[in-house]
ROMI-588273 format. One line per field, with one value per residue (C-alpha): residue in one letter; residue number from 0; x, y, z. Coordinates in nm, 2 decimals, always signed. Each point is the difference from the previous one (the first is absolute). Example, Ala and Ser with C-alpha at 12.3 -4.5 7.8 and 13.67 -1.06 7.14 Angstrom:
paba: (A|S) $
milo: (0|1) $
x: (+1.23|+0.14) $
y: (-0.45|+0.34) $
z: (+0.78|-0.07) $
***
This chain:
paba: (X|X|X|X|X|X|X|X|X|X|X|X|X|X|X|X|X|X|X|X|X|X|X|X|X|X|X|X|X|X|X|X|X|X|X|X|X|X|X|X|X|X|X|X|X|X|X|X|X|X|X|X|X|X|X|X|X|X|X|X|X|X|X|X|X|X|X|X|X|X|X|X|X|X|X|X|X|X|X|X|X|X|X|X|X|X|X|X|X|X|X|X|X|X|X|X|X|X|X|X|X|X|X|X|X|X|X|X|X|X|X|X|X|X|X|X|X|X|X|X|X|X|X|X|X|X|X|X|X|X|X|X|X|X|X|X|X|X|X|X|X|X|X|X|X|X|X|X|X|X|X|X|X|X|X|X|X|X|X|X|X|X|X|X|X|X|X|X|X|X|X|X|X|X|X|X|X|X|X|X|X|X|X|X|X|X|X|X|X|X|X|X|X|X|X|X|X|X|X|X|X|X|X|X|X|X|X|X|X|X|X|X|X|X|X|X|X|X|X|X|X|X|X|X|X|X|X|X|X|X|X|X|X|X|X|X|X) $
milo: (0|1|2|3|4|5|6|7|8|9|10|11|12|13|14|15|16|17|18|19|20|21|22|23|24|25|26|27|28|29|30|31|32|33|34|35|36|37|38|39|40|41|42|43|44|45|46|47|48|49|50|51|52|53|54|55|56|57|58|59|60|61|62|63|64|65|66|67|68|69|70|71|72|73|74|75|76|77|78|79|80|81|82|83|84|85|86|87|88|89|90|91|92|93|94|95|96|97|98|99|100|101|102|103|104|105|106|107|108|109|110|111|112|113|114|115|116|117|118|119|120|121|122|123|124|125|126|127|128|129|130|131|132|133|134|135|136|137|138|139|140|141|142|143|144|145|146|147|148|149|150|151|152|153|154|155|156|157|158|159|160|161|162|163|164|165|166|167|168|169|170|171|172|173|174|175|176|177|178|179|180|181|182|183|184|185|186|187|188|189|190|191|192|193|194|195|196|197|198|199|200|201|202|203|204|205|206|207|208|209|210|211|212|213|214|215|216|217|218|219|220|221|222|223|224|225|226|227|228|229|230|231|232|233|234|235|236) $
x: (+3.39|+0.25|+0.00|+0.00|+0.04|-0.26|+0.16|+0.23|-0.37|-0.12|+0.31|+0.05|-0.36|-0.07|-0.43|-0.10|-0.33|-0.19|+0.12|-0.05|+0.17|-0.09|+0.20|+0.13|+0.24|+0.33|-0.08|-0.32|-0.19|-0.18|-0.18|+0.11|-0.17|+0.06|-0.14|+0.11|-0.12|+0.18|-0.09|+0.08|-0.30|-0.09|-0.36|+0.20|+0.28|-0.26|-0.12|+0.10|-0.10|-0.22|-0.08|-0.40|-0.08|+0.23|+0.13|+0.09|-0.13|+0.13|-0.14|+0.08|+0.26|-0.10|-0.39|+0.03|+0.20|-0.13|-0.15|-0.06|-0.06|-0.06|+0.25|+0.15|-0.15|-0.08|+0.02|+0.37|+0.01|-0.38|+0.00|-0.22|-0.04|+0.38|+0.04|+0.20|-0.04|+0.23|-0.08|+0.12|-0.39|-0.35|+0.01|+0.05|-0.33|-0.11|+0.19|-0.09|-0.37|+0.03|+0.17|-0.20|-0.26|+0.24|+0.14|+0.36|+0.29|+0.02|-0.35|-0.07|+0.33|-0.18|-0.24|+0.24|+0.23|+0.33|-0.09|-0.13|+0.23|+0.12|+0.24|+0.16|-0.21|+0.12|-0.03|-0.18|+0.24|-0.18|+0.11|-0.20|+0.17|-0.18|+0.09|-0.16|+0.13|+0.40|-0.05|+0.07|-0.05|-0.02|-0.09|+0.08|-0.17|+0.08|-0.30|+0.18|-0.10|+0.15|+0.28|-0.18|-0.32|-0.29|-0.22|+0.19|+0.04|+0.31|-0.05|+0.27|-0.01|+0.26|-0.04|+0.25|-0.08|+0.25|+0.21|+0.35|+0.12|+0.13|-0.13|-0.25|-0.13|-0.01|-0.24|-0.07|-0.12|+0.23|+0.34|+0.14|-0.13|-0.13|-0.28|-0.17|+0.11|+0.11|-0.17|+0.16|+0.15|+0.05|-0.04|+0.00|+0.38|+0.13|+0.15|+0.08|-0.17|+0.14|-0.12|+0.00|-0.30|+0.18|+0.28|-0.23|-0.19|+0.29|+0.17|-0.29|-0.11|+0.39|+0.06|-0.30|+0.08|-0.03|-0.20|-0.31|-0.04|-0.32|-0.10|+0.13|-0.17|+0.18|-0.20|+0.16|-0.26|+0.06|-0.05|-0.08|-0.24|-0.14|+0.12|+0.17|+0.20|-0.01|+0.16|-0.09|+0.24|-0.14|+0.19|-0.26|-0.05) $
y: (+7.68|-0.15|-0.34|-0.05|-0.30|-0.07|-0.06|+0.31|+0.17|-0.17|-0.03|+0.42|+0.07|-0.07|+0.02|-0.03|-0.09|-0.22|-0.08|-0.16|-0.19|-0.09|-0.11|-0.29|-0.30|-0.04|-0.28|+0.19|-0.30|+0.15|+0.34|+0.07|+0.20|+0.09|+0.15|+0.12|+0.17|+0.19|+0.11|+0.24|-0.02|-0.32|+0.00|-0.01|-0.20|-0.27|-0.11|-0.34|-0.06|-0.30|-0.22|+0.16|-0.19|+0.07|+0.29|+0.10|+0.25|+0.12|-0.13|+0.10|-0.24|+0.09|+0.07|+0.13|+0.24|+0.14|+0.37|+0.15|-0.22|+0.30|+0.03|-0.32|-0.28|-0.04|-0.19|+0.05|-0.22|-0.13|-0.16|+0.06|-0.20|+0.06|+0.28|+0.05|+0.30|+0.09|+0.27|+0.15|+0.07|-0.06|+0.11|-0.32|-0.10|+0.37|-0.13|-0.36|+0.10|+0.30|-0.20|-0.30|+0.24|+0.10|+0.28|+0.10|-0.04|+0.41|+0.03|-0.20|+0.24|+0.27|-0.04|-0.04|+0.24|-0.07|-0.12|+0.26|-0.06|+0.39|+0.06|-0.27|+0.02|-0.38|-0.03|-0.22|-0.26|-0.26|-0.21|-0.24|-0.31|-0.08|-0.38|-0.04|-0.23|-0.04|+0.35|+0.27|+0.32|+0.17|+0.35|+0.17|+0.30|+0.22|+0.23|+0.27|+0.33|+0.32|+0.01|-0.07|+0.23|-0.23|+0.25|-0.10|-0.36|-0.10|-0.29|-0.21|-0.29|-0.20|-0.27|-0.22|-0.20|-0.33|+0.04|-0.10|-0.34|+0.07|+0.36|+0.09|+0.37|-0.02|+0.35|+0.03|+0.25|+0.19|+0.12|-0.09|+0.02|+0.33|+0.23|+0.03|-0.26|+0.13|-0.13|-0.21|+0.25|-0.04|-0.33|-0.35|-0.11|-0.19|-0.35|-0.36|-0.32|-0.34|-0.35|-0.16|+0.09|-0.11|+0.19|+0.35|-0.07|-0.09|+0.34|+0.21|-0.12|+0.02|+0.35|+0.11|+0.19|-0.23|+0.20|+0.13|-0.29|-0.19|-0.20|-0.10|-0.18|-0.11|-0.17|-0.12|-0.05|-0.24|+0.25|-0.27|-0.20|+0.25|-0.24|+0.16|-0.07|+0.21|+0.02|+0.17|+0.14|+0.18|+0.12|-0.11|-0.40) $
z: (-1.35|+0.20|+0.12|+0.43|+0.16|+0.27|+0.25|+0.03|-0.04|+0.31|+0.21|-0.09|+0.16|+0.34|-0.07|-0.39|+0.15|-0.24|-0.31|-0.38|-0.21|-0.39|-0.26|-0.20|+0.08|-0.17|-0.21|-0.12|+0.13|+0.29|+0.11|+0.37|+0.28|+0.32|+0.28|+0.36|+0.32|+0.25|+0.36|+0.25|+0.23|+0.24|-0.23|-0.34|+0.10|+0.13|-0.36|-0.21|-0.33|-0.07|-0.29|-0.14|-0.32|-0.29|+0.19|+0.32|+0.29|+0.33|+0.35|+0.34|+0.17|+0.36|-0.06|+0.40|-0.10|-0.34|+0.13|-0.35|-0.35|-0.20|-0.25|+0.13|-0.09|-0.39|-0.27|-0.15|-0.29|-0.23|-0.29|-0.33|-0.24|-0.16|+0.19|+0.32|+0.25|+0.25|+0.22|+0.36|+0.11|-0.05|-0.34|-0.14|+0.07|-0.24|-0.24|-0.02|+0.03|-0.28|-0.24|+0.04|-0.12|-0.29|+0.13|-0.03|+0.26|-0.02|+0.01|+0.31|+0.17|-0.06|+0.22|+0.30|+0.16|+0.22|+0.40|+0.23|+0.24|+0.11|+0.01|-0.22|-0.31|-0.08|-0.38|-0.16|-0.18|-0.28|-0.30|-0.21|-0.24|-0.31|-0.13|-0.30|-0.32|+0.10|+0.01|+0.37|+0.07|+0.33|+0.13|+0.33|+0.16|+0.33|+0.14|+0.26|+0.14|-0.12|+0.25|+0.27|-0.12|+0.00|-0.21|-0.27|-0.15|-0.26|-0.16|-0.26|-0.18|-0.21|-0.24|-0.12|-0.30|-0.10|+0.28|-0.05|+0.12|+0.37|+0.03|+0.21|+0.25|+0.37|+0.18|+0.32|+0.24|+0.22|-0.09|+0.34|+0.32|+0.16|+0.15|-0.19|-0.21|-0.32|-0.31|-0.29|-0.32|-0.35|-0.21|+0.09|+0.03|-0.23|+0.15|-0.10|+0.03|+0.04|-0.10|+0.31|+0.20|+0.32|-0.04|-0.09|+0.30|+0.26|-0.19|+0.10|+0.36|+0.10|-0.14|+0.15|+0.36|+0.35|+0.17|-0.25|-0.22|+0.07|-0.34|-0.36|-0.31|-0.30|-0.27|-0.37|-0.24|-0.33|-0.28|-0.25|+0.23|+0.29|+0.24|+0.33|+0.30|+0.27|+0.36|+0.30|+0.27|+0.34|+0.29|+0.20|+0.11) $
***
């Protein structure tokens, strides 16, 4: 697969929606996620993410304003144990919960289906970090209808065991902007990951279009250690 660079990935798409990204640091000393949220209604554009224990979740910047929280306002990022889930939706909280109960990432996703928002069909996007003994691993998975039939449910996961030092696979949910919106295709996309946890971050939230962007998270995590660092950027303040 051919290597992108993020930012031509972001500048080239006006609406990529929400999106993941999971891989490993140049220096192989750090496993990197990101998350981000888009917006092109007043109710999703008026979101921030905040700081909820050793994750994060979204919150309504005007609560005056906030008409609808349904399928707004979750709990992108939880962490397990040695395990790290990112998610675009509520079904972090299925996954957390079914593999706290031993469960597997798959397992939990296939009790969940993409959003029922007709006409959209937004896919479900989720990955999980495992951190265990100097060791990482991550996973990805994308729930979306069967373009744009709701009866029927395609669901893909990839794992990716010993990732390569500054590797990593950025999904998200719309191939550009649209109505309906026209769900993500094929694999995760291939794309490079930097050291500098600054730099990744100021990367991302620049190449991100003006208009839609509403919230970023970046968060480097010490393979070795399990310590992290992690930075918050919101449109909103």
């Amino acid at each position: 697969m051919q290597k992108r660079l993020l930012e031509e990935e972001l500048r080239g798409n006006a609406y990529p929606g929400r999106g993941i990204v999971l891989g490993k640091s140049a220096n192989g000393k750090y496993a990197v996620a990101a998350y981000f949220i888009m917006g092109r209604s007043e109710n999703s554009r008026n979101r921030i993410f905040v700081e909820d224990g050793e994750g994060i979740r979204t919150q309504a910047f005007d609560e005056s304003k906030l008409t609808d929280p349904a399928l707004i306002i979750y709990a992108p990022v939880r962490v397990l144990g040695n395990k790290t889930i990112v998610t675009n939706g509520d079904q972090t909280d299925t996954i957390y919960e079914m593999m706290d109960r031993q469960q597997t990432f798959e397992q939990a996703l296939r009790t969940r289906e993409f959003e029922p928002d007709a006409p959209n069909y937004t896919p479900r996007i989720s990955g999980i970090m495992h951190i265990s003994q100097d060791s990482y691993h991550y996973a990805m998975s994308i729930l979306k209808s069967n373009h744009g039939n709701p009866d029927s449910c395609q669901r893909f996961t990839y794992a990716y065991s010993n990732p390569a030092a500054g590797e990593g696979h950025f999904i998200h949910t719309y191939m550009g902007d649209g109505n309906p919106l026209p769900s993500y295709e094929g694999e995760p996309k291939l794309v490079e990951i930097p050291d500098d946890m600054e730099a990744f971050t100021d990367l991302l939230w620049n190449s991100l279009n003006e208009e839609n962007k509403v919230s970023l998270f970046v968060r480097y995590i010490n393979i070795a250690t399990g310590e992290y660092t992690s930075k918050i950027v919101n449109k909103n303040k």
